[in-house]
C-alpha positions in Angstrom: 8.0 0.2 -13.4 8.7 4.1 -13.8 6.2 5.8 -16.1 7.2 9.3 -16.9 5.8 12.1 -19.3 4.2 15.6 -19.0 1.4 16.0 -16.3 -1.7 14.5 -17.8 -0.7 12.4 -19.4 -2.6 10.0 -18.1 0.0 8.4 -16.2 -1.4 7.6 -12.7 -4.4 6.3 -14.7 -3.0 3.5 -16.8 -0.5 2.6 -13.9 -3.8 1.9 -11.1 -5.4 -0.4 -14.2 -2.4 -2.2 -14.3 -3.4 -4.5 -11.5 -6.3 -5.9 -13.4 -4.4 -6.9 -15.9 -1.5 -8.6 -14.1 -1.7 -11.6 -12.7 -3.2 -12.9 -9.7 -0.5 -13.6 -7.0 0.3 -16.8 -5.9 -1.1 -18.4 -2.3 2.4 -18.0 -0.9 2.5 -14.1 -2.3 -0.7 -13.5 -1.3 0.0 -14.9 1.9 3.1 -12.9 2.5 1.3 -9.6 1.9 -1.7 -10.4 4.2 1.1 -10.8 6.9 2.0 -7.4 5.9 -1.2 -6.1 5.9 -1.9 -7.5 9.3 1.0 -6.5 11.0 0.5 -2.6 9.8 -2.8 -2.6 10.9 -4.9 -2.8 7.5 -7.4 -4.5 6.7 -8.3 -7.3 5.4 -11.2 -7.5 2.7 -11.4 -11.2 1.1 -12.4 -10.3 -3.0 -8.9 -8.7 -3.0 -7.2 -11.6 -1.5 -5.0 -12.6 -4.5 -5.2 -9.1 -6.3 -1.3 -6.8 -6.7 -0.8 -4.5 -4.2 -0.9 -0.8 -5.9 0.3 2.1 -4.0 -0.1 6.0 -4.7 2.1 7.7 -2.9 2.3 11.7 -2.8 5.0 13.4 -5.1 6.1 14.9 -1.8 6.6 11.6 0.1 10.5 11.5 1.3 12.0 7.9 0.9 11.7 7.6 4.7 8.1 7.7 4.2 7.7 5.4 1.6 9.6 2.4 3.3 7.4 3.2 6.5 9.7 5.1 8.5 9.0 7.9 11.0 8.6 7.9 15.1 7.4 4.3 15.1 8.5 2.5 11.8 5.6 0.3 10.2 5.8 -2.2 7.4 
């Protein structure tokens, strides 16, 4: 989804309540991202097992960044 408009807007806003109003992933999805999760590092925390991912990354973020690329590439 690409939300676009002047700055605020309220743009970042509706798109991090988004999540609670999608819904919740499936055991399979939710196991796929846990791998994920696990693999970069993160952590795990069990009341968010099922809930979307949401990301924010930084206007300035290059594309390399946002698939996890750099000296050592993570997921």
């Amino acid at each position: 989804m690409l939300l676009f408009g002047p700055p605020g807007t309220g743009k970042t806003m509706l798109a991090s309540r988004l999540t609670s109003i999608q819904p919740d992933m499936t055991e399979q999805e939710a196991l796929e991202c846990a791998a994920i999760k696990s693999i970069s590092g993160g952590e795990f925390v069990a009341q968010d097992w099922c809930r979307r991912p949401f990301r924010t990354p930084h206007h300035t973020s290059s594309a390399v960044a946002l698939v996890g690329g750099g000296r050592n590439p993570r997921p």
